[in-house]
C-alpha positions in Angstrom: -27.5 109.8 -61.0 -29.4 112.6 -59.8 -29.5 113.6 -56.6 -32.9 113.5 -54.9 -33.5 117.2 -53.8 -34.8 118.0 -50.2 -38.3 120.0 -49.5 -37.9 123.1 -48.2 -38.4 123.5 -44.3 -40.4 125.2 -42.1 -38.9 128.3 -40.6 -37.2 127.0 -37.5 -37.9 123.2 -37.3 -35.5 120.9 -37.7 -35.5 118.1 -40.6 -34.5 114.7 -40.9 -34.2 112.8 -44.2 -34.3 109.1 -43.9 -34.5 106.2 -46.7 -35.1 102.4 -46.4 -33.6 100.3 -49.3 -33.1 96.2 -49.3 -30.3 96.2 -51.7 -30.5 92.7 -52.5 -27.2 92.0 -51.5 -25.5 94.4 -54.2 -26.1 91.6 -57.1 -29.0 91.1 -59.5 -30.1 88.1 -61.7 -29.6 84.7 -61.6 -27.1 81.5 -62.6 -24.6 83.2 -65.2 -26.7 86.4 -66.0 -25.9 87.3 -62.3 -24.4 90.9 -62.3 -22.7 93.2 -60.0 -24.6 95.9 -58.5 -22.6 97.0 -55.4 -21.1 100.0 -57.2 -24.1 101.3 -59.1 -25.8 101.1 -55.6 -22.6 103.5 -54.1 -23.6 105.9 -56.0 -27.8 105.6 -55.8 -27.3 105.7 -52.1 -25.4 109.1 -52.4 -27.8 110.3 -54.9 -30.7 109.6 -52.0 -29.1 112.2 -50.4 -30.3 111.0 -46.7 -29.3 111.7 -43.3 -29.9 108.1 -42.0 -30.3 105.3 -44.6 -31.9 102.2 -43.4 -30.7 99.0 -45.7 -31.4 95.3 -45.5 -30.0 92.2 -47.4 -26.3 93.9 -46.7 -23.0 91.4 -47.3 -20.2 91.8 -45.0 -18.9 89.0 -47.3 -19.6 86.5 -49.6 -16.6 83.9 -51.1 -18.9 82.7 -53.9 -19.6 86.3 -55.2 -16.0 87.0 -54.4 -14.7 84.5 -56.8 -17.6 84.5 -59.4 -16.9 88.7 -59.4 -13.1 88.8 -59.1 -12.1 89.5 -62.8 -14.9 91.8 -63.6 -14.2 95.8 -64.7 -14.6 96.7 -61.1 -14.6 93.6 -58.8 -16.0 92.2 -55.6 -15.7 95.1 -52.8 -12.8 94.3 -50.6 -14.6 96.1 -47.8 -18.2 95.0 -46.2 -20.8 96.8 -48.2 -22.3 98.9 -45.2 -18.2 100.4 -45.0 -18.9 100.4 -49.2 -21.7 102.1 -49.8 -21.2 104.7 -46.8 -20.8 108.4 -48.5 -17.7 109.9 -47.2 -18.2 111.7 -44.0 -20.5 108.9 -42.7 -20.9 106.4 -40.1 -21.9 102.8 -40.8 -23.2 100.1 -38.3 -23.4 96.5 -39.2 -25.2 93.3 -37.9 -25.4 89.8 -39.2 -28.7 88.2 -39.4 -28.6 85.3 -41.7 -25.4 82.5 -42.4 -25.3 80.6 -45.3 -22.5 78.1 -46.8 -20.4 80.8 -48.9 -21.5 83.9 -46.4 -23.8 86.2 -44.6 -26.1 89.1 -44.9 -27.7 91.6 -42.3 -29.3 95.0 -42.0 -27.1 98.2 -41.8 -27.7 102.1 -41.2 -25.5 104.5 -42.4 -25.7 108.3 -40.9 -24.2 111.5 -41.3 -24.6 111.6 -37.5 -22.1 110.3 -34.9 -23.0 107.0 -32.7 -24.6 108.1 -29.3 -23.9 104.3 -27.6 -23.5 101.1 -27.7 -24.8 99.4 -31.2 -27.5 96.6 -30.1 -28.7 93.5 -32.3 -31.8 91.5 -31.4 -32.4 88.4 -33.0 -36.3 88.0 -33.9 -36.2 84.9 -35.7 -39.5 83.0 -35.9 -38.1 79.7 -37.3 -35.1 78.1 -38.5 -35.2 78.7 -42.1 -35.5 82.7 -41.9 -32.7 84.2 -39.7 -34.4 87.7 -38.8 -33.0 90.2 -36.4 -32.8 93.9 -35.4 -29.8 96.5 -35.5 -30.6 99.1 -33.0 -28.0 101.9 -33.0 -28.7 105.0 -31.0 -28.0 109.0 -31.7 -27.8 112.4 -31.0 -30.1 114.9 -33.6 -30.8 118.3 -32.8 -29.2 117.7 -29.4 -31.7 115.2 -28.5 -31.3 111.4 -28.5 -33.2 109.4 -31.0 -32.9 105.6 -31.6 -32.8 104.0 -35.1 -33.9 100.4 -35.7 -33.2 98.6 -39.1 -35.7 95.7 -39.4 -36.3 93.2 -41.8 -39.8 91.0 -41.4 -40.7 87.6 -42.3 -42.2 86.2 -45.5 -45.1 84.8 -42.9 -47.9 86.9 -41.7 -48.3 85.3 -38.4 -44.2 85.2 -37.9 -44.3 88.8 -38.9 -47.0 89.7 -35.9 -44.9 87.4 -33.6 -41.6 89.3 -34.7 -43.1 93.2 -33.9 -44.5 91.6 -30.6 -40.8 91.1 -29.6 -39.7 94.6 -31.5 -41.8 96.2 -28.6 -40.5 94.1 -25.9 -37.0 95.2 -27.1 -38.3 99.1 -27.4 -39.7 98.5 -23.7 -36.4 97.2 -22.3 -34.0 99.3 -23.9 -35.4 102.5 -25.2 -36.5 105.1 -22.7 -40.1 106.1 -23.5 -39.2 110.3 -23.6 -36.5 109.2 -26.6 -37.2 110.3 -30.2 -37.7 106.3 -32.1 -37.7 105.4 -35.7 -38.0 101.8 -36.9 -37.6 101.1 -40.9 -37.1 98.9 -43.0 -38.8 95.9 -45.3 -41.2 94.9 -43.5 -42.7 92.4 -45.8 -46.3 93.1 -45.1 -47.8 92.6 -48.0 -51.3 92.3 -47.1 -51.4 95.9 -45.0 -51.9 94.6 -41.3 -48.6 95.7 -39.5 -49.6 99.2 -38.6 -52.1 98.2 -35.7 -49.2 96.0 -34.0 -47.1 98.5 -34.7 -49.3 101.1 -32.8 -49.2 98.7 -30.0 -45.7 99.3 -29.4 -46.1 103.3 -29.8 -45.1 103.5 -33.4 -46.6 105.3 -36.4 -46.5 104.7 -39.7 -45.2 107.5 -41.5 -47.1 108.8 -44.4 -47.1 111.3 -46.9 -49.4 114.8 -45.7 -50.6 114.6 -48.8 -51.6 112.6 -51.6 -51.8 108.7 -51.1 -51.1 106.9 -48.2 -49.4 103.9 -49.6 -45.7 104.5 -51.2 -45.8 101.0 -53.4 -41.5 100.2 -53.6 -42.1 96.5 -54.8 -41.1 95.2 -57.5 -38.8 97.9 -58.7 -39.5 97.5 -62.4 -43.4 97.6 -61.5 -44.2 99.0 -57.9 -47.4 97.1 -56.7 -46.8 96.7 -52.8 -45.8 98.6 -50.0 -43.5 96.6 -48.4 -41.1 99.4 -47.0 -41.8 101.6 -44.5 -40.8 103.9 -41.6 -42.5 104.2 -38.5 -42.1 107.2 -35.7 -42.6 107.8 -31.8 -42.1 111.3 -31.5 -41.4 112.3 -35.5 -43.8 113.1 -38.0 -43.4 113.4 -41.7 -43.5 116.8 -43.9 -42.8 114.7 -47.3 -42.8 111.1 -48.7 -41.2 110.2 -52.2 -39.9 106.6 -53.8 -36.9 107.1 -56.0 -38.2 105.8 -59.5 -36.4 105.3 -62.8 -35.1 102.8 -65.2 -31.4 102.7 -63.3 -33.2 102.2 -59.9 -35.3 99.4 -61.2 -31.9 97.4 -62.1 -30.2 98.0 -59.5 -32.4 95.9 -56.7 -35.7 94.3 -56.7 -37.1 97.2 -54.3 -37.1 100.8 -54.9 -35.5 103.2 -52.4 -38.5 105.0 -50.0 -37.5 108.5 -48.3 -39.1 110.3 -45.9 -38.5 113.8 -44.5 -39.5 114.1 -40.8 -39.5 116.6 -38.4 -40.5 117.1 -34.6 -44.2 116.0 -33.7 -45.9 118.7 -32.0 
């Protein structure tokens, strides 16, 4: 897979590549056409060539996919997939959202930069049948300290205004307002109206500094909707892409989004 190739920087100023990518829990299809995707997805995350990646729908483990995937060419990971799918050299963080009878999934980051404290979780859920949450981890860029924040929304409009309501409680109560911030993730927003609440709690969407503003990642095999984003406080973004292709569109039901950020003026 080829890797995605960085923009060339301005003289001086520091840059930051992150991605967002739900990775549908590393398995595609449904019934007995179900089919492994965890280790096609090791090496698309690679290919992303990011410093932070943002992902969602992430399996620590699974017994049913375990046993369904055992005597396949390559197997069920015996490792959680944020540990899996972490290129050598990185760091993962991990967080449980949602249980189910055979498992669990959560959000993840994985970052070529060292932890700077304690790994948080907030749980945002909005009702009982979506278990929602946040995975806060914080770090040290460029000598300064910047928080990253993995999110994944609700299917609900009004639970998803509820949920970034408590996203900037949390942000009040636990992040400094002089640290660096980014917040990504899928946001499910499909009808555009997130990015007012979201300036309510000081966050900006990123978007491209040219060309258009909406970076459609869902469904993979046809991009209509722009359900992934990243949002800044004290960031901006020098470049935008959405890793497109025929192997991409197998691997999950949302395309990978990337964006290359530096300082905000």
């Amino acid at each position: 897979m080829k890797r995605m190739a960085n923009p060339q920087p301005e003289q001086g100023a520091p840059r930051l590549r992150v991605a967002t990518y739900n990775i549908h829990k590393g398995v595609r299809g449904l019934g007995p056409a179900q089919r492994l995707e965890i280790h096609n997805l090791e090496q698309g995350v690679a290919a992303l060539n990011a410093d932070l990646v943002f992902l969602q729908e992430v399996r620590h483990f699974h017994h049913g996919h375990a046993r369904q995937f055992d005597n396949t060419w390559f197997g069920w990971p015996q490792q959680g997939q944020a540990d899996f799918l972490a290129p050598e050299g990185y760091y993962s963080a991990y967080r449980t959202n949602a249980v189910t009878r055979e498992g669990e999934h959560g959000n993840a980051l994985l970052s070529r930069y060292p932890f700077g404290g304690e790994i948080g979780h907030h749980d945002v859920s909005d009702h009982r049948f979506e278990q929602r949450g946040l995975l806060h981890v914080p770090l040290q860029w460029e000598g300064l300290r910047l928080h990253a924040i993995v999110t994944h929304l609700g299917l609900m409009h009004g639970s998803r205004v509820r949920q970034v309501k408590r996203l900037g409680q949390y942000i009040d109560a636990h992040i400094p307002p002089q640290d660096l911030l980014l917040v990504a993730g899928d946001f499910n927003d499909w009808g555009e109206r997130l990015d007012a609440p979201m300036l309510e709690c000081g966050l900006r969407r990123a978007v491209p500094p040219q060309g258009p503003r909406r970076m459609p990642t869902f469904p993979s095999r046809m991009p209509l909707l722009a359900l992934d984003r990243v949002y800044l406080r004290g960031l901006r973004c020098v470049g935008m892409q959405v890793a497109r292709g025929s192997a991409w569109a197998r691997m999950s039901d949302h395309l990978p989004l990337l964006a290359d950020l530096t300082l905000a003026p």
